[in-house]
N, C-alpha and C positions, 0 to 999 in steps of 0.2 A: 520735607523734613518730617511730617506727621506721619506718611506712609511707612516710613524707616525707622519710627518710634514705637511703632503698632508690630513691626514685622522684628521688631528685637522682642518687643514684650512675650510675641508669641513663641520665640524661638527658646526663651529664658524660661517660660511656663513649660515647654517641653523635655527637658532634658533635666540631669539629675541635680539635687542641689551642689553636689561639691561642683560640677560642672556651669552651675549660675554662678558660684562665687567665683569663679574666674573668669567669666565673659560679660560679668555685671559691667565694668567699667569700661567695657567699647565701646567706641562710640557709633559704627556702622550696622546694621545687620549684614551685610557683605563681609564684613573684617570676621564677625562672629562664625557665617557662613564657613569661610576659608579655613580657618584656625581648629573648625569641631571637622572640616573634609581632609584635614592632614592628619587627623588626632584618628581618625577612623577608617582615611580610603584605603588601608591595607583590607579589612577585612570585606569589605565588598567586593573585593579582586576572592577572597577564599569564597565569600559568600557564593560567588558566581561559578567559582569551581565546583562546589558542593553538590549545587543545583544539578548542572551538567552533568555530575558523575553520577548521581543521583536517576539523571532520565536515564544515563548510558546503561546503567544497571536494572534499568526497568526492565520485567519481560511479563507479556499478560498469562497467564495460568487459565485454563481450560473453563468456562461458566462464568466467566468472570470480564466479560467485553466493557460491561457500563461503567465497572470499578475502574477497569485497567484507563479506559478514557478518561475520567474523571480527574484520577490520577495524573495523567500524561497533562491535560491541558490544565490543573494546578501546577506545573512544574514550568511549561510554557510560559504561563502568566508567570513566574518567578524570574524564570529567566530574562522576560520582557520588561519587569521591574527594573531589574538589575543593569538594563541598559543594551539587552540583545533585541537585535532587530533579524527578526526571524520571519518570511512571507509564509502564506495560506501555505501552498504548493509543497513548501520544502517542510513546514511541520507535517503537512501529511505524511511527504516521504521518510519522515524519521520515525514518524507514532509505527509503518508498516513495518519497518526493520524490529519492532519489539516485539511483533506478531510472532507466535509458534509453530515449528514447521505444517502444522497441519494448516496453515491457514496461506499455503507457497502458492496453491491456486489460485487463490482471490488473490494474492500479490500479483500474481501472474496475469492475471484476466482483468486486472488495472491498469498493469502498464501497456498491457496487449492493446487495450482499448481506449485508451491514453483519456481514462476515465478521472474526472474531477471533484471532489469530495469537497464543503465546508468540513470541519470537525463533528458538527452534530450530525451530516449522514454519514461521516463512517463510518457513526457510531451505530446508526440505526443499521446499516448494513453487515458489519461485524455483528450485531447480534443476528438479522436473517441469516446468515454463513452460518454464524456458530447452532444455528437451529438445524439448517440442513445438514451441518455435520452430525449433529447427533441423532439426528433422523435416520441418517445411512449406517449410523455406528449402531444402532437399537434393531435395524435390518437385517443387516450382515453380520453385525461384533465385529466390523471393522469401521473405520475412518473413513470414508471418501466425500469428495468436493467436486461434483462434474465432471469424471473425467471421460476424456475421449476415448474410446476405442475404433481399431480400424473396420473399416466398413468388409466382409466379408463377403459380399454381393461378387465383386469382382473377380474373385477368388475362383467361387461357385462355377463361374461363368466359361471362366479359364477350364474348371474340371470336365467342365459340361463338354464342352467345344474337344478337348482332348479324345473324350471316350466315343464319339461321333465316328462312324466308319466312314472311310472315303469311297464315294460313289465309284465302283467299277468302269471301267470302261474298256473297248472293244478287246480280244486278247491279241498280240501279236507280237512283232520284235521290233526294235527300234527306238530312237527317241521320242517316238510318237506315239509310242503302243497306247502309253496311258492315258490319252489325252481323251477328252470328253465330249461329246457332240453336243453345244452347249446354245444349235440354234432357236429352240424354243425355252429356253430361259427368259428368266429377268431380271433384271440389272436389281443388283441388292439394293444399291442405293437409290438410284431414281425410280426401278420399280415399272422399268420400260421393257420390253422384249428387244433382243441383240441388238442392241446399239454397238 
């Protein structure tokens, strides 16, 4: 009874007075509880919409990694208030979907590497990316993020081999003609004479 007397008093000091005059004379803090969450659960269903449309319309702008985080996990914690139960994993995976396209790589090279972030290193990683990007954009005047390009060695290799004459062999007719006296050779791959 004392506990329930303490938990009305504080509920009565919180809220506004025209709303003490009408919950002065309950006698439960549970009855008061119930009666101010039908007077109000509509708007924490909007409140919650808010939030959410809110993140959905986030999108981080270029120099601006630590804000954009900042931002996103105030919004998280709102959401989390509100009664959403959201894990590490999948907040990460929603904070990368408000990432800018220049930032597809580092999507890309997280999920390629089925790499695992708290929020606070994404954070610090989003700022090294967004530094290497503008390291390469100060280079170039362009944007780039690690990208691959194909190796050209093989290429060369192919050219090389092409332009190579084929060894002569004896003149004559036949399906034989060209064939090559190949007893003092060595075997390319083992590096053996005529095996």
């Amino acid at each position: 009874m004392r506990s329930d007397e303490i938990a009305r008093c504080y509920i009565l000091a919180s809220i506004s007075n025209v709303l003490q005059q009408q919950h002065r004379n309950m006698l439960t803090a549970a009855d008061m509880i119930y009666i101010i969450a039908e007077m109000f659960g509509s708007q924490g269903r909007e409140a919650k919409q808010a939030t959410v449309r809110n993140f959905m319309n986030c999108r981080m702008k270029f120099g601006t990694p630590v804000d954009h985080m900042l931002l996103i996990i105030s919004h998280l914690n709102e959401m989390e208030l509100m009664g959403a139960e959201i894990d590490g994993e999948t907040q990460v995976d929603m904070i990368l979907e408000t990432l800018p396209e220049m930032f597809d790589n580092f999507k890309l090279n997280y999920s390629m590497n089925k790499l695992n972030y708290s929020l606070p290193e994404l954070m610090k990683e989003l700022q090294t990316a967004e530094a290497l990007l503008l390291e390469g954009k100060k280079r170039n005047g362009k944007v780039h993020l690690a990208e691959a390009k194909p190796s050209t060695s093989g290429a060369k290799k192919l050219k090389k081999n092409r332009n190579k004459k084929k060894p002569k062999g004896k003149a004559g007719k036949g399906k034989n003609s060209a064939r090559v006296d190949k007893s003092n050779d060595k075997c390319h791959h083992y590096g053996v004479a005529s095996h």
